[in-house]
C-alpha positions as CSV (number, residue, x, y, z in Angstrom):
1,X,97.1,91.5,105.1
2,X,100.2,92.3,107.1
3,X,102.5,93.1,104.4
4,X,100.3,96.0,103.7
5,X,100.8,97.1,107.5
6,X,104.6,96.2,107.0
7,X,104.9,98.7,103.8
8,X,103.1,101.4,105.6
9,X,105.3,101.6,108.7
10,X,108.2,102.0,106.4
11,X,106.9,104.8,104.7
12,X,106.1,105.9,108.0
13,X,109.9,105.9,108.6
14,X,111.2,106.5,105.3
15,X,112.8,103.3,105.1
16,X,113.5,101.9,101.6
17,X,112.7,98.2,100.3
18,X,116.7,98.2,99.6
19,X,117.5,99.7,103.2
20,X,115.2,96.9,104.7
21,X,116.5,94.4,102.9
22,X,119.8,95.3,104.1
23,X,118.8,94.8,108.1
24,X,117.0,91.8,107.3
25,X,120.0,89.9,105.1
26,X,118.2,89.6,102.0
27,X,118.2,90.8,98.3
28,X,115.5,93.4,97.8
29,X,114.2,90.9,95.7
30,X,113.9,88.2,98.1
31,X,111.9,91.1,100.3
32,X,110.2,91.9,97.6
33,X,108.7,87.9,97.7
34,X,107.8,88.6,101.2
35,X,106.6,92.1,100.6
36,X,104.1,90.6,98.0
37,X,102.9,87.2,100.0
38,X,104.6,84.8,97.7
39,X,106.8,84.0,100.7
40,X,106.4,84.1,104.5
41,X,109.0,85.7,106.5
42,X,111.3,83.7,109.1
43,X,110.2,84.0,113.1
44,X,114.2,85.9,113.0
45,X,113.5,87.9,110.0
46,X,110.4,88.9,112.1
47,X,112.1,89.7,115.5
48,X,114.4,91.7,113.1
49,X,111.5,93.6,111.8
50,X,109.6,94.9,115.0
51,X,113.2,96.5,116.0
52,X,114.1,98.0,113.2
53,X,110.7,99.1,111.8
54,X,109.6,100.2,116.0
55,X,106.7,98.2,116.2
56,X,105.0,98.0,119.4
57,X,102.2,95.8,118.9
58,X,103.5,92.8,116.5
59,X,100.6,90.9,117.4
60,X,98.5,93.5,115.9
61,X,100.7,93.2,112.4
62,X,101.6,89.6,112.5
63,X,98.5,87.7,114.2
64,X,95.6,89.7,113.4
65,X,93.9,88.1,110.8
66,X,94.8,84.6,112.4
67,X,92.2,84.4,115.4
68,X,89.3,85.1,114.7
């Protein structure tokens, strides 16, 4: 589950839900929706979140669990 991988990197970097939501545009409860898989996140929201969360394998986070 990528949102799990997502949550995890931000603790990594000590960024909040409210800080994230921020950068991405949204209401931390609208990133809460995605946080929780009740919503997908946007191809921009996701470009958004490899800069700002330093990912350097989004294929690893995003597209993991879709080929198998």
């Amino acid at each position: 589950m990528y949102q799990d991988k997502i949550k995890g990197r931000m603790a990594e970097l000590h960024i909040s839900r409210v800080q994230l939501a921020e950068i991405l545009n949204l209401s931390p409860q609208g990133l809460g929706l995605k946080l929780n898989g009740t919503t997908e996140f946007t191809i921009k929201e996701a470009r958004i979140l490899i800069k700002a969360l330093k990912i350097s394998n989004p294929n690893a986070i995003f597209f993991n669990n879709i080929i198998a």
